[in-house]
N, C-alpha and C positions, 0 to 999 in steps of 0.2 A: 328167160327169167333174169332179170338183174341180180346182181349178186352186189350186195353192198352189204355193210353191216349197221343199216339200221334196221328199228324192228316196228314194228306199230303198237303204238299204246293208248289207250281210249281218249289221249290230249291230243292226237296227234303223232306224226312221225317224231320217232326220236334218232338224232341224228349222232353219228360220231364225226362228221364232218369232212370226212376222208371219202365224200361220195363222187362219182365216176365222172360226170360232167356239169357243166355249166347248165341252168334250166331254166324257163320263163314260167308264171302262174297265172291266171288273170285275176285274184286277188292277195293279197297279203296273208291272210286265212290260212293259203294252203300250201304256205312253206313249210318247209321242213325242221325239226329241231324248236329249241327256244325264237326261231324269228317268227314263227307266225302271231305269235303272242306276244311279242316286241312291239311290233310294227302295228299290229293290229291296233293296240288298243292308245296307241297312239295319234291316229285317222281322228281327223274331226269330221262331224258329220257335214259340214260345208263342203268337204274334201270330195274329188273326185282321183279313182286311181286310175292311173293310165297306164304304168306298165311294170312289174313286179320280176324279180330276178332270185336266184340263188346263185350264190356262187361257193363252195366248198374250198376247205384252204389248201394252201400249198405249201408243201416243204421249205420254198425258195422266200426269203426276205429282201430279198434285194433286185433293183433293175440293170438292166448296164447302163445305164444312163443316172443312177444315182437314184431313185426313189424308191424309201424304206417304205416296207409294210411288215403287220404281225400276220404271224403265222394262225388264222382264225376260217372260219368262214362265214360269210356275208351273206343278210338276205336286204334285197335293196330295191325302195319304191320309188318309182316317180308318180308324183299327185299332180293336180293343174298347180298348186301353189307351191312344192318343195320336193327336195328328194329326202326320204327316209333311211337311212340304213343300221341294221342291227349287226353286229358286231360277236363272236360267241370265241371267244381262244380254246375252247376244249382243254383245259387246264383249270384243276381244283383248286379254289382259292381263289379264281379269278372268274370273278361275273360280268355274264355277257353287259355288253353294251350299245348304247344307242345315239348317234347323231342326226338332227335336224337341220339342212339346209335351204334356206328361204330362194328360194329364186334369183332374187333381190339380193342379196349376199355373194353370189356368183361371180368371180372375176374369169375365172377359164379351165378350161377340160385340159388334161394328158390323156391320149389314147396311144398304146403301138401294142406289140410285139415282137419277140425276137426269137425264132425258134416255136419252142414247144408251150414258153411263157408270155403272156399277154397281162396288160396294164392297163388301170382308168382310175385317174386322179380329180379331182375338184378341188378346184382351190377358191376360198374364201375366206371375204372378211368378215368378223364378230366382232363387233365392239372398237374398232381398228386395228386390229392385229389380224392380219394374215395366216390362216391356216390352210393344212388340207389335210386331204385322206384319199389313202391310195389301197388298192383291192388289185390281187395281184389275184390271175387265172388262165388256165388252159388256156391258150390260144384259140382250140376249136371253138371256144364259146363267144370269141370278141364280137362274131353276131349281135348279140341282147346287149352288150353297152354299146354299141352303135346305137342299135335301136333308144336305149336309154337316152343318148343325148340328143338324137332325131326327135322322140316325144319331146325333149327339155324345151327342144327349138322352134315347135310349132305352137 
């Protein structure tokens, strides 16, 4: 039996965010926590999903290599046209959050690991200004953002 401390509640899993490993889902739907209903209801119906992830946060805010993340965790889609990701810090006062990446907007991936921690960055431009966003996770799971940027690629 998994031992995590979420519990089910007729929305859906409710997540503390502290869960055991990296997951894949085949829809947005059946994330866990505030992202299934992030993500969800942000799909347009043109949208096709290809590959759906969770990732739970981690202690660690920092890479050795220098890129920051917040201490939250992520539930993140790839569609034929964008990547989705939902954003939850599990901290009161602070509501989760969502970003939308166009394909088209896409300049390039960070992927590694060092250890026990694993990285996957996107870096884009909006408007002409250079952003990105980095999700910081167990290494065992760097599987499913491989896979992530494998669907981006085909």
């Amino acid at each position: 039996m998994l031992k995590s401390k979420t519990k089910y509640t007729w929305e859906g899993w409710e997540s503390s965010g502290r869960e055991d490993w990296v997951f894949s889902v085949k829809h947005p739907c059946e994330l866990i926590g505030v992202h299934a209903k992030l993500i969800d209801v942000q799909l347009k119906e043109s949208e096709k999903v290809e590959y759906c992830v969770y990732s739970p946060r981690l202690s660690s805010t920092l890479t050795p290599f220098g890129l920051r993340s917040e201490e939250a965790s992520r539930g993140i889609c790839v569609t034929d046209k964008r990547f989705i990701i939902s954003e939850n810090r599990h901290v009161k006062g602070i509501e989760p959050s969502l970003t939308s990446i166009d394909f088209e907007d896409i300049q390039y991936f960070n992927i590694g690991n060092a250890l026990i921690l694993g990285w996957f960055s996107i870096h884009y431009c909006v408007d002409g200004n250079l952003k990105d966003i980095t999700i910081l996770f167990s290494s065992t799971g760097r599987h499913h953002f491989e896979k992530l940027i494998r669907t981006y690629k085909k």
